[in-house]
N, C-alpha and C positions, 0 to 999 in steps of 0.2 A: 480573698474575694468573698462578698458575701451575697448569700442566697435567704429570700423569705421561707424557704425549706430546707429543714437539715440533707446534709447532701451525707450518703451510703456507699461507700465504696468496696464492688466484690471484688476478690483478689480469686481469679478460679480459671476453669478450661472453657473454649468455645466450642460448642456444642452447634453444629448447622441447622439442626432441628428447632432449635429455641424454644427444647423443651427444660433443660436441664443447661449447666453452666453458667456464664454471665449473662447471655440472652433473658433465659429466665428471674437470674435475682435483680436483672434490670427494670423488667415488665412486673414484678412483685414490688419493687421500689414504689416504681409510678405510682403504681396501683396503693399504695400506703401515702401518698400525697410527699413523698420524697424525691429528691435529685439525686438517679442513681449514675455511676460511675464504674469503670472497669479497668482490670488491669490484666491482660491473661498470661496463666503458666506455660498453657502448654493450647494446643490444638486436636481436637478430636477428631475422627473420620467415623461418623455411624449415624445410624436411624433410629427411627424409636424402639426399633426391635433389634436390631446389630451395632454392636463394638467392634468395627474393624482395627483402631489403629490407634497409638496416641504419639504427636509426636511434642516434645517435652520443651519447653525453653530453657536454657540455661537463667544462669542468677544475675548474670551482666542484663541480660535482655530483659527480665522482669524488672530490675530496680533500674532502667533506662524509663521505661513506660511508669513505676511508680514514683520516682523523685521530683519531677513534676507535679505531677497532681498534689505531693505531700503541701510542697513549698507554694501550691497559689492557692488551696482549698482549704476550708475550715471543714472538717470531716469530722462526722456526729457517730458512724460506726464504721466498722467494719465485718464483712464474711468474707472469711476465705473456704474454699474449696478443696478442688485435687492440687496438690502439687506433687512433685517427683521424690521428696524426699526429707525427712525431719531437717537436716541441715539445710534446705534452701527455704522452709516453713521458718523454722526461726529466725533467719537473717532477717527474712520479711518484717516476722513481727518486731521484732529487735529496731528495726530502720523504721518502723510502724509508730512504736511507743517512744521510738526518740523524738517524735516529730509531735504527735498527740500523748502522753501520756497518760491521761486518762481516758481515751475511748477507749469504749467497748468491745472486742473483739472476737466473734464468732467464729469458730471453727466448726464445719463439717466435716469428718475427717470419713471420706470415701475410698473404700480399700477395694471396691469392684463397683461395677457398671451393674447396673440395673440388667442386662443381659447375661452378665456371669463372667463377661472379662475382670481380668484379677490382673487389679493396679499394684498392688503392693503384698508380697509377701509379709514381711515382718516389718518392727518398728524398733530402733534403737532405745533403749530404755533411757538411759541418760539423756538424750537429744531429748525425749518425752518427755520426762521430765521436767525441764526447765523450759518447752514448747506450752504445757499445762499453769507452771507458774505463774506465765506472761498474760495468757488469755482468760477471757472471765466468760466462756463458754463452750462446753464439747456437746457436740448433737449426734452420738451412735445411737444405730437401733442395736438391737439382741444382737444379732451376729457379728457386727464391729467392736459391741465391746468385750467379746470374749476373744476376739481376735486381736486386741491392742491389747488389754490385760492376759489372757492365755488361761484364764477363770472360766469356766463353763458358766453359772451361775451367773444369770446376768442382774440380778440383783446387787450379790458381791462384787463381781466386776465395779458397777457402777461405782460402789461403794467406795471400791479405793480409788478408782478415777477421782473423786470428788474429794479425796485426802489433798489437790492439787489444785482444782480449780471446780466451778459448778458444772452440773452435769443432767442435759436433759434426756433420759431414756426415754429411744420413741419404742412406742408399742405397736405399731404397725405389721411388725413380723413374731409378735411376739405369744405364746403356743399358751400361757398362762391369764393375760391381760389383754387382748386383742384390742389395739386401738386406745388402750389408758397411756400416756404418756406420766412418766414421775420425772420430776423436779427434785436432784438433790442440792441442798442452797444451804448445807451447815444442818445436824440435826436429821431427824426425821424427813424422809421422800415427801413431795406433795403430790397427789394425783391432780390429775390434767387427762379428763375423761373425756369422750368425743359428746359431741350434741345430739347423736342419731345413730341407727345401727351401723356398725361399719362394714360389716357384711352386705351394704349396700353401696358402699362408695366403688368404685371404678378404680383401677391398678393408673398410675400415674410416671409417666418416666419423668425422672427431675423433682417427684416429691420431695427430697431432702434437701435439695436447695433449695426449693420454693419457701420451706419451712425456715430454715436457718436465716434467706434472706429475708422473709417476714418478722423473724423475731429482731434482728438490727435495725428494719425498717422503723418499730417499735419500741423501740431504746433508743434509736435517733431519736423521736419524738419526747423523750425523756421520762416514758412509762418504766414502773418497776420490771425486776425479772419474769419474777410470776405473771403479772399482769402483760408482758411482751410475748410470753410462752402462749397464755392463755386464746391472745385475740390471734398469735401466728399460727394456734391448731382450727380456730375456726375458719382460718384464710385456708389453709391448707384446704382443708373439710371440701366446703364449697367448690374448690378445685376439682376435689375427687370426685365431686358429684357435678361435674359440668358439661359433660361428656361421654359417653361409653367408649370412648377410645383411650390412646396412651398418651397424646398429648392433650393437656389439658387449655381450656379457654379462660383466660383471664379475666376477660370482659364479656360477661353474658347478655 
């Protein structure tokens, strides 16, 4: 079926709030002049300020809700979110790139909630691995990718993440570069510096989706990497600045 706009498909958790999960990379679609679409892993119980609960779908249940949408849609990207586990991440993408083989495929890979709830201990290295090979995008800040690599140095970290697939380090938590995002895409980092102080943006629940589903929104449209990263820090931005609360307004 086809659409005058590339259609975006998040593969992620629902969030009631609609600040963070598929709610949010839905209304980031829109908002990028795409046809977004959803597929969820799991369900969440919390506010913008509480993680109370997750509960998880299994893999029959997600690829019920995804083999549909593969088989009647022409799908220009996709972001995936939380799921429960490197083995049901890759089957995803696995059943993902069999369908499209050449979409783009965004991973946010969220190891805690924005409140401190802790989704995932650890990460199977092998499952990593060839989960990194597949995808042509990992979106950690500072503390996930020392958490997924076990590298303090989030510079290094990044570095060997990106021995496997491209790798954009957000700088938002980060104690050296506040708010510089790098781009490692082969070679030398590129920075991807904010437009304004960031010491004036506003704390956001669901930043990292908003971002990741921006940057797919943005490769849907058929813009390069850099130039996807570049206009999805400015979307972000704006967000951050739309509000003085945790959920952020879309449309100002």
């Amino acid at each position: 079926m086809k659409y005058k706009r590339p259609i975006v498909l998040s593969i992620a958790g629902f969030d009631p709030t609609g600040g963070a999960g598929v709610l949010a990379d839905i209304k980031t679609c829109e908002q990028h002049r795409c046809l977004g679409m959803a597929v969820l892993t799991a369900n969440t119980n919390q506010t913008e300020t509480d993680f109370l609960s997750v509960d998880w779908f299994d893999k029959q249940t997600i690829r019920a809700q995804l083999q549909p949408i593969l088989s009647t849609y022409e799908i220009s990207a996709v972001k995936i979110g939380i799921v429960e586990n490197l083995d049901i991440l890759l089957e995803l993408v696995t059943v993902v790139k069999r369908s499209f083989p050449s979409v783009p495929i965004i991973w946010d890979p969220v190891l805690a909630a924005s409140s401190g709830f802790e989704l995932h201990e650890s990460w199977n290295e092998e499952l990593l691995s060839q989960v990194l090979g597949m995808i042509d995008l990992i979106t950690p800040n500072v503390n996930e990718v020392s958490r997924i690599t076990g590298i303090e140095d989030e510079i290094e970290g990044a570095f060997q993440l990106a021995q496997s697939t491209h790798v954009l380090l957000k700088g938002g938590h980060s104690a050296v570069r506040l708010g510089v995002d790098l781009l490692f895409e082969g070679g030398i980092p590129r920075e991807i510096p904010s437009k304004s102080d960031p010491e004036t943006y506003h704390s956001k629940h669901g930043s990292g989706c908003i971002l990741s589903s921006a940057i797919a929104s943005n490769l849907a449209w058929g813009n390069p990497l850099f130039e996807a990263c570049q206009e999805a820090k400015q979307y972000i931005e704006k967000r951050l600045s739309s509000n003085a609360y945790l959920l952020a307004y879309h449309v100002e």
